[in-house]
matplotlib code that plots the C-alpha trace (Angstrom):
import matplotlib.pyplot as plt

x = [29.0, 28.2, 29.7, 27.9, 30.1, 29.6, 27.1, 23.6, 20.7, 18.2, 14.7, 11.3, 8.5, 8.0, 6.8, 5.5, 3.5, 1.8, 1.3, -0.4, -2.9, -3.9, -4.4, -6.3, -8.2, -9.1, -9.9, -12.8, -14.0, -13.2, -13.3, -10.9, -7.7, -6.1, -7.1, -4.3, -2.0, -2.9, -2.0, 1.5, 2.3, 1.7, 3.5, 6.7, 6.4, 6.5, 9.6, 11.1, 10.4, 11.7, 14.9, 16.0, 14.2, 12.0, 8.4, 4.8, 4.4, 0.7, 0.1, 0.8, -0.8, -3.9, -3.1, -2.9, -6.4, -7.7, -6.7, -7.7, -11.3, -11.8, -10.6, -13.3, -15.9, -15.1, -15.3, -18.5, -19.8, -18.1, -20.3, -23.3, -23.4, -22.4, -25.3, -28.0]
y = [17.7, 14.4, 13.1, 10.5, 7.5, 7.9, 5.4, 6.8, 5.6, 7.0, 7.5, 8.4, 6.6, 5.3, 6.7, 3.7, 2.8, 6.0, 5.7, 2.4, 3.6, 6.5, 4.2, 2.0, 4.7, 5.9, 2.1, 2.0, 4.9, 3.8, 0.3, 0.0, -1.1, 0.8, -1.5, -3.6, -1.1, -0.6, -4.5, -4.6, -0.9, -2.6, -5.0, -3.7, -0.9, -3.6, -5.0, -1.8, -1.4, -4.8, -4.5, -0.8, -0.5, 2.5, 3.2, 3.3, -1.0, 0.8, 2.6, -0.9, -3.1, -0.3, 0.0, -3.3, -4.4, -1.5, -3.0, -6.3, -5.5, -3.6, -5.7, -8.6, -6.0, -5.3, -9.1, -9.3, -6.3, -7.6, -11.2, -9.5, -7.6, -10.6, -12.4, -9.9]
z = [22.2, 20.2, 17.3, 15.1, 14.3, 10.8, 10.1, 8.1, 8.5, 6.5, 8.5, 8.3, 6.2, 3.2, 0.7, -1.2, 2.0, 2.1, -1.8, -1.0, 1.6, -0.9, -3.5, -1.3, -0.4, -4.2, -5.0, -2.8, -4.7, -8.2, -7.5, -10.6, -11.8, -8.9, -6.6, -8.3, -8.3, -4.4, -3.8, -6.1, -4.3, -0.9, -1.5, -2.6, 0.3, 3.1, 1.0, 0.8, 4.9, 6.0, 3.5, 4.8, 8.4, 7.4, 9.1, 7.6, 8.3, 9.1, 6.4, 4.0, 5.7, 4.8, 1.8, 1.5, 2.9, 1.0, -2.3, -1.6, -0.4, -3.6, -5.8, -3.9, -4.3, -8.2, -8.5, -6.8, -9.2, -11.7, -11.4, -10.5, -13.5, -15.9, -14.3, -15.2]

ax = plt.figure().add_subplot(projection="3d")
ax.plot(x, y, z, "-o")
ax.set_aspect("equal")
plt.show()
Protein backbone atom coordinates (compact mmCIF):
# COMPACT_ATOMS: atom_id res chain seq x y z
CA UNK A 1 0.00 0.00 0.00
CA UNK A 2 1.23 3.71 -1.01
CA UNK A 3 0.87 6.71 0.67
CA UNK A 4 1.20 10.14 -1.08
CA UNK A 5 3.53 12.46 0.68
CA UNK A 6 1.11 14.98 0.85
CA UNK A 7 2.03 17.14 -1.92
CA UNK A 8 -1.06 18.02 -4.77
CA UNK A 9 -0.57 18.52 -7.84
CA UNK A 10 -3.42 19.38 -9.71
CA UNK A 11 -3.44 17.61 -13.30
CA UNK A 12 -5.05 17.31 -16.44
CA UNK A 13 -5.55 20.15 -19.13
CA UNK A 14 -6.38 23.33 -19.30
CA UNK A 15 -9.23 24.48 -19.79
CA UNK A 16 -8.36 27.88 -21.23
CA UNK A 17 -6.26 25.93 -23.93
CA UNK A 18 -9.04 24.02 -25.05
CA UNK A 19 -11.26 27.32 -24.91
CA UNK A 20 -8.64 28.73 -27.29
CA UNK A 21 -8.60 25.98 -29.88
CA UNK A 22 -12.57 26.23 -30.00
CA UNK A 23 -12.38 29.72 -30.47
CA UNK A 24 -9.85 29.37 -32.99
CA UNK A 25 -11.87 27.12 -34.57
CA UNK A 26 -15.18 29.40 -34.55
CA UNK A 27 -12.98 32.36 -35.84
CA UNK A 28 -12.23 30.78 -39.07
CA UNK A 29 -15.88 30.55 -39.47
CA UNK A 30 -16.85 33.98 -38.21
CA UNK A 31 -13.82 35.60 -39.02
CA UNK A 32 -14.87 38.14 -36.24
CA UNK A 33 -13.93 39.61 -33.14
CA UNK A 34 -13.36 36.13 -31.76
CA UNK A 35 -10.41 35.75 -33.50
CA UNK A 36 -9.15 38.29 -30.83
CA UNK A 37 -10.50 36.67 -28.21
CA UNK A 38 -8.89 33.32 -29.55
CA UNK A 39 -5.30 35.17 -29.54
CA UNK A 40 -5.73 36.94 -25.71
CA UNK A 41 -7.35 33.25 -24.62
CA UNK A 42 -4.13 31.61 -26.13
CA UNK A 43 -2.18 33.48 -24.62
CA UNK A 44 -3.11 33.44 -21.15
CA UNK A 45 -3.67 29.49 -21.38
CA UNK A 46 0.14 28.87 -22.22
CA UNK A 47 0.64 31.30 -19.13
CA UNK A 48 -1.54 29.48 -17.13
CA UNK A 49 0.42 25.98 -18.36
CA UNK A 50 4.00 27.11 -17.88
CA UNK A 51 2.96 28.81 -14.32
CA UNK A 52 1.17 25.50 -12.80
CA UNK A 53 2.55 22.55 -15.18
CA UNK A 54 -0.82 21.53 -16.61
CA UNK A 55 -1.24 19.94 -20.25
CA UNK A 56 -3.07 21.17 -23.50
CA UNK A 57 0.58 23.21 -24.71
CA UNK A 58 -1.19 21.61 -28.11
CA UNK A 59 -4.35 22.71 -27.99
CA UNK A 60 -2.84 26.69 -27.46
CA UNK A 61 -0.50 26.71 -29.66
CA UNK A 62 -3.92 25.86 -32.05
CA UNK A 63 -5.79 28.03 -30.78
CA UNK A 64 -3.26 30.27 -31.10
CA UNK A 65 -2.44 29.94 -34.92
CA UNK A 66 -6.17 29.72 -35.34
CA UNK A 67 -6.68 33.25 -34.07
CA UNK A 68 -3.92 34.64 -35.72
CA UNK A 69 -4.70 33.35 -39.31
CA UNK A 70 -8.17 34.78 -38.89
CA UNK A 71 -7.49 37.80 -37.76
CA UNK A 72 -4.80 38.15 -41.19
CA UNK A 73 -7.68 36.96 -43.18
CA UNK A 74 -10.29 39.54 -41.64
CA UNK A 75 -7.60 42.12 -42.40
CA UNK A 76 -7.18 41.02 -45.79
CA UNK A 77 -11.18 41.14 -46.17
CA UNK A 78 -11.22 43.90 -44.29
CA UNK A 79 -8.78 45.83 -47.10
CA UNK A 80 -10.30 44.24 -49.90
CA UNK A 81 -13.56 45.47 -49.17
CA UNK A 82 -12.38 49.14 -48.35
CA UNK A 83 -10.69 49.06 -51.73
CA UNK A 84 -13.84 48.33 -53.73
Amino acid sequence: MSYSSGEYRRGGTSGKATAALVLGILSLVACGILSIVAVIVGHSAMSEIDREGLEGRGLATAGLALGYIALVLWGIGFLVYMAN
